[in-house]
VOPAGU-2260 file (C-alpha; in pm, 1 decimal, decimal comma):
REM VOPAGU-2260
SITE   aa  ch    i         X         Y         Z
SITE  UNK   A    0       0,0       0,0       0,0
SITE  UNK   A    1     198,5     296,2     -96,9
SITE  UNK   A    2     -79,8     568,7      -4,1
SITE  UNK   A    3    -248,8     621,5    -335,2
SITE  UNK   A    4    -620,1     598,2    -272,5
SITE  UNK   A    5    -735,0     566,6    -640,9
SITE  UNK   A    6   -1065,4     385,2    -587,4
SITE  UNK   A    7   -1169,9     650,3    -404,5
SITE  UNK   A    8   -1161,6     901,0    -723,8
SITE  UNK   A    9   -1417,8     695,2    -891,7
SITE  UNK   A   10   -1673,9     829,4    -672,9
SITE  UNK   A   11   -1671,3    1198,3    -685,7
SITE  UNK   A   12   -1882,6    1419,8    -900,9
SITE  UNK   A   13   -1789,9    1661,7   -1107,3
SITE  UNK   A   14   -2080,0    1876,2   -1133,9
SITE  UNK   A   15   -1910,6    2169,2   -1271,0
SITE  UNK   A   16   -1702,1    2029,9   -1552,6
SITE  UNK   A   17   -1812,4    2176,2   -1891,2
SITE  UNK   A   18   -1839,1    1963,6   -2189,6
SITE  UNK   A   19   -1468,4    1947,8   -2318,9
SITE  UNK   A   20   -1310,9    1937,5   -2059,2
SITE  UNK   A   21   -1196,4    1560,2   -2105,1
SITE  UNK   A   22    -899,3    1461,2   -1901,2
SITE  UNK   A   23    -699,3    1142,7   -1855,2
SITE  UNK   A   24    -460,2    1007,7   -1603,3
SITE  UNK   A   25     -41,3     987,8   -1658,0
SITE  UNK   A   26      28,3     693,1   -1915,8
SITE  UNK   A   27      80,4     635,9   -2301,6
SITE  UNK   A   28    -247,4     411,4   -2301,1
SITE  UNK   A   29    -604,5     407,4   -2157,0
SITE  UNK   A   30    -465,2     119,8   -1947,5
SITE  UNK   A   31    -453,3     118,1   -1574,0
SITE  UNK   A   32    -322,9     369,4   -1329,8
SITE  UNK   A   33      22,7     216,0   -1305,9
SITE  UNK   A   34     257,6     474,6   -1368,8
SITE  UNK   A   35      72,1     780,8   -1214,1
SITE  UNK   A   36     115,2     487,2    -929,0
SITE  UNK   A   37     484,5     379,0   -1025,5
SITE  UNK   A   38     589,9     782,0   -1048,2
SITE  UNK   A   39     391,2     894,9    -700,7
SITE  UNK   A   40     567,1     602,4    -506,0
SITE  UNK   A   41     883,4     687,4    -710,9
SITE  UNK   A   42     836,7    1054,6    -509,2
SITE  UNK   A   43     663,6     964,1    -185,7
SITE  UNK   A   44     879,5     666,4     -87,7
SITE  UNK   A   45    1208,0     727,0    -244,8
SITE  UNK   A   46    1195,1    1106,1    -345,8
SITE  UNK   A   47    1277,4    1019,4    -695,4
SITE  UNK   A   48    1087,5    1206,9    -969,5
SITE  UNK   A   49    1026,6    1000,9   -1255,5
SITE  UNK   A   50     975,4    1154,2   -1592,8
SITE  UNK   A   51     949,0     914,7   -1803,0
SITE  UNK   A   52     879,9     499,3   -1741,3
SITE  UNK   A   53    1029,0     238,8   -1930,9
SITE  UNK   A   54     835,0     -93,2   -1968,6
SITE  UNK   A   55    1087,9    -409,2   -2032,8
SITE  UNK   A   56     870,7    -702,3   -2184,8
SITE  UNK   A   57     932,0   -1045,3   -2004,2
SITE  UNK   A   58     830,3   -1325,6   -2137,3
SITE  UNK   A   59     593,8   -1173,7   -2388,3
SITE  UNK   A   60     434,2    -804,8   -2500,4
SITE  UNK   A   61     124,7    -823,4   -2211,3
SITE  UNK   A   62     323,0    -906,9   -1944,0
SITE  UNK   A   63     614,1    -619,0   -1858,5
SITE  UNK   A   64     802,4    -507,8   -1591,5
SITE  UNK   A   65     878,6    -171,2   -1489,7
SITE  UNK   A   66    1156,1    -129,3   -1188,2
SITE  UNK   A   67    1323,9     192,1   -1014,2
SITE  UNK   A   68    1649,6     161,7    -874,0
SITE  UNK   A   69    1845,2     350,5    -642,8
SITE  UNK   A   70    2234,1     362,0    -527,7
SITE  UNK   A   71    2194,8     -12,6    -729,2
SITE  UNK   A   72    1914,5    -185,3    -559,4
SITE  UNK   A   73    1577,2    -253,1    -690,5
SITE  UNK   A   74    1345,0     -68,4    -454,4
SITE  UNK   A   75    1004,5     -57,3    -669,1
SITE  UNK   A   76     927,1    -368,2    -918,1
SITE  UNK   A   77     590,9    -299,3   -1069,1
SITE  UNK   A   78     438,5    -516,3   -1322,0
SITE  UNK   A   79     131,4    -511,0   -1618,7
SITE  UNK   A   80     -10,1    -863,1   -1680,3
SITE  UNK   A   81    -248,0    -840,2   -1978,5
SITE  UNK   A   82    -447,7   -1119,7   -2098,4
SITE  UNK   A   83    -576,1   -1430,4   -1919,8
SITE  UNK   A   84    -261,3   -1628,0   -1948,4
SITE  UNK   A   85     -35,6   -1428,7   -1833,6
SITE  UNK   A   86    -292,2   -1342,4   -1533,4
SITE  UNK   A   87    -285,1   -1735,1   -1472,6
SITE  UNK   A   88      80,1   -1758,1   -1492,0
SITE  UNK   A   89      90,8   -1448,3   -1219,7
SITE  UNK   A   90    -166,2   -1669,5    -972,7
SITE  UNK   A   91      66,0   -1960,3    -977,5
SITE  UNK   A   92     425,5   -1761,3    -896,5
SITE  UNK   A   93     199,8   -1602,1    -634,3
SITE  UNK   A   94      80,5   -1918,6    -489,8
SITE  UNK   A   95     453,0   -2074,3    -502,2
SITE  UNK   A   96     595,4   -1744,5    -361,3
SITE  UNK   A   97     772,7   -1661,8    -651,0
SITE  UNK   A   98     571,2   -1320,0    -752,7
SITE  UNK   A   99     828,2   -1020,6    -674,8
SITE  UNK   A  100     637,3    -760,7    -750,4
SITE  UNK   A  101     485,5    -448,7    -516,9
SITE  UNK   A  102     239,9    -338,9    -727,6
SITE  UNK   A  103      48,0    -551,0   -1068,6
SITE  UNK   A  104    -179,0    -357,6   -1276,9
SITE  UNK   A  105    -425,8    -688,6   -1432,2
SITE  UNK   A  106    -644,0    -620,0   -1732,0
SITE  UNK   A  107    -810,9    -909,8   -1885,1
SITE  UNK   A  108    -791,4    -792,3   -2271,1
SITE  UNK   A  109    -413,3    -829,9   -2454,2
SITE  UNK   A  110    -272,8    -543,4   -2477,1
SITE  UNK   A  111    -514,9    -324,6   -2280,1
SITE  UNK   A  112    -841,0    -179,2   -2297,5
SITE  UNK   A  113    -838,0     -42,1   -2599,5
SITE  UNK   A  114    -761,9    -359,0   -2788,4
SITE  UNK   A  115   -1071,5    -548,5   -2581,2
SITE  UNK   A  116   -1366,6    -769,9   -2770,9
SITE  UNK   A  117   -1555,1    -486,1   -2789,4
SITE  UNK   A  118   -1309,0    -190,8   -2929,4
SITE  UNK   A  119   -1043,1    -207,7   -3245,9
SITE  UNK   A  120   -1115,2    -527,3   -3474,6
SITE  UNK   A  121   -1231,2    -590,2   -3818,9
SITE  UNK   A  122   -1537,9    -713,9   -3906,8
SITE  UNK   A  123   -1405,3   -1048,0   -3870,5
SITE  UNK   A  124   -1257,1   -1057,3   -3560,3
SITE  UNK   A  125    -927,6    -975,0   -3608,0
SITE  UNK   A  126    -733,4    -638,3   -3404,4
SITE  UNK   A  127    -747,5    -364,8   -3617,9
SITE  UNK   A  128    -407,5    -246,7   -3583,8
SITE  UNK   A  129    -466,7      90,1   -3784,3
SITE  UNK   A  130    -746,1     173,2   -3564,5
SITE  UNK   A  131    -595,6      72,3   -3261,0
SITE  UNK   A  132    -296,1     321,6   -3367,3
SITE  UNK   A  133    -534,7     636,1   -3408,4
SITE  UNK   A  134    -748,7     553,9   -3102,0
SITE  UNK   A  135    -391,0     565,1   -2872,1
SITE  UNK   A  136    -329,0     883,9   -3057,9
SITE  UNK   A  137    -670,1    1032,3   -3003,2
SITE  UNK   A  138    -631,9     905,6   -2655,8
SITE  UNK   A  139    -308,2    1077,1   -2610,8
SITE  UNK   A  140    -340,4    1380,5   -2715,8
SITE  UNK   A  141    -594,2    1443,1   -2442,4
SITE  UNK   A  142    -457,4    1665,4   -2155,1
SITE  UNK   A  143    -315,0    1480,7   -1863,8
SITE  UNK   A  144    -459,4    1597,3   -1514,4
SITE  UNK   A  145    -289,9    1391,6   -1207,4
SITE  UNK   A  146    -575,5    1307,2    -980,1
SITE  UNK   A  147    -420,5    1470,9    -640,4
SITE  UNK   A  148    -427,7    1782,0    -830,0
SITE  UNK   A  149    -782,7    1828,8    -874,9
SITE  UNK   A  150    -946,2    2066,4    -666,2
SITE  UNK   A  151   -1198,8    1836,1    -664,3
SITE  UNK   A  152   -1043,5    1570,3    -475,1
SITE  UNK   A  153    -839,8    1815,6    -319,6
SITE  UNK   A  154   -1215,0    1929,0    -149,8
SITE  UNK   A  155   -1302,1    1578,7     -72,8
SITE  UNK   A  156   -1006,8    1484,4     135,0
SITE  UNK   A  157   -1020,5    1754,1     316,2
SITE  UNK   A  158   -1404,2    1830,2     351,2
SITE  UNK   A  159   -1529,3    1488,2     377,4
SITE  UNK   A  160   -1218,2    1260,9     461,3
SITE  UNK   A  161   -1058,8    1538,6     742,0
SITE  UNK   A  162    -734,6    1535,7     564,5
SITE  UNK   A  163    -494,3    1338,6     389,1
SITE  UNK   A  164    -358,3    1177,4     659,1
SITE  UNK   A  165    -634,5    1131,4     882,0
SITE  UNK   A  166    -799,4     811,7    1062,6
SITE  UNK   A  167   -1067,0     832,7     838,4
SITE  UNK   A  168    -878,1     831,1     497,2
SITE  UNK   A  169    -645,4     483,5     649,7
SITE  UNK   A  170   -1042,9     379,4     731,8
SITE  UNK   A  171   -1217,5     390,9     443,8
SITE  UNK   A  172    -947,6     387,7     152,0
SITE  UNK   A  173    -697,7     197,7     318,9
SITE  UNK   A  174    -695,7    -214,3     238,0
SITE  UNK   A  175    -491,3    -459,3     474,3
SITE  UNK   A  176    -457,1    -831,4     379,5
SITE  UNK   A  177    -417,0   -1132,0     574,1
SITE  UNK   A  178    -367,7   -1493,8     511,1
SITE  UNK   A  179    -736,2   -1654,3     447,4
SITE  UNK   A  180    -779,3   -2025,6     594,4
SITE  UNK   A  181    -840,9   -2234,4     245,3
SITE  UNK   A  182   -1126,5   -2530,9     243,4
SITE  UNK   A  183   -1176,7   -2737,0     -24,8
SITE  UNK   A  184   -1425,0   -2732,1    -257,2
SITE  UNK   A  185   -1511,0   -2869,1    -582,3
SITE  UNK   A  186   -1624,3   -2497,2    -700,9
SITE  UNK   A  187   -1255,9   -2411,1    -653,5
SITE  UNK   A  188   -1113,9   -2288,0    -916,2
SITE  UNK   A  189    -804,0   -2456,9   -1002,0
SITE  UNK   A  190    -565,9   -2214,2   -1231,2
């Protein structure tokens, strides 16, 4: 938990947003949240500023690594796992123990959102590579607003949540995980 309530900004209105006034959140792709997440631990943890992220494909293109290092250690390992095999393949090195990472953004569709059933393909079936190309563009040429800087939030945490720090924000945003006793089942679902 590196103090990024995200889940929390899905809630808030924005009554006074005019039309146009479309923003998206720090990344190349309509993807997750994982580098405004990489680059605010980057700062809040380490006081690194990270400009720019470089993803290092593994063992294929929708499953990547991203790492920060300082004075020669690893001291973030973040990962994307796109696609249902590769989110199998993540469930079994986390069962064996073998999952180093701090933080794995999961999306279901190969190569992101934009490339799910229901977005870029042909008429029969296939990705539609050319249209998957203009939607990123369209998508990044969109203005980037970093959610802790919007005065809307900004209101929230401190209006409703008493602060950023506060008992209330560690309450309600905050997640804690413990081991869970396992039965056995025959609706378990074995990956």
């Amino acid at each position: 938990n590196f103090g990024v309530d995200l889940p929390f900004y899905c809630f808030l209105r924005f009554d006074d947003l005019k039309e146009g006034d479309v923003v998206r959140h720090d990344g190349k792709r309509s993807d997750g949240y994982l580098e405004h997440i990489f680059k605010h631990a980057a700062k809040e943890l380490f006081g690194m500023d990270v400009k720019e992220i470089t993803y290092k494909a593994l063992k294929n293109k929708d499953f990547q690594e991203v790492t920060l290092e300082k004075d020669g250690e690893t001291v973030l390992r973040f990962a994307a796992a796109y696609g249902f095999r590769n989110i199998q393949n993540m469930v079994l090195k986390l069962k064996k123990g073998k999952f180093l990472y701090h933080f794995v953004e999961v999306l279901a569709c190969p190569g992101g959102c934009l490339n799910g059933k229901g977005q870029a393909q042909t008429e029969d079936g296939k990705p539609d590579r050319a249209l998957l190309a203009q939607m990123e563009e369209v998508y990044t040429a969109i203005p980037v607003r970093l959610p802790e800087t919007n005065l809307h939030v900004q209101k929230m945490y401190q209006d409703w949540l008493e602060g950023m720090d506060s008992k209330k924000v560690q309450d309600t945003l905050h997640t804690t995980y413990s081991a869970v006793n396992q039965t056995t089942s025959s609706l378990d679902i074995k990956w």
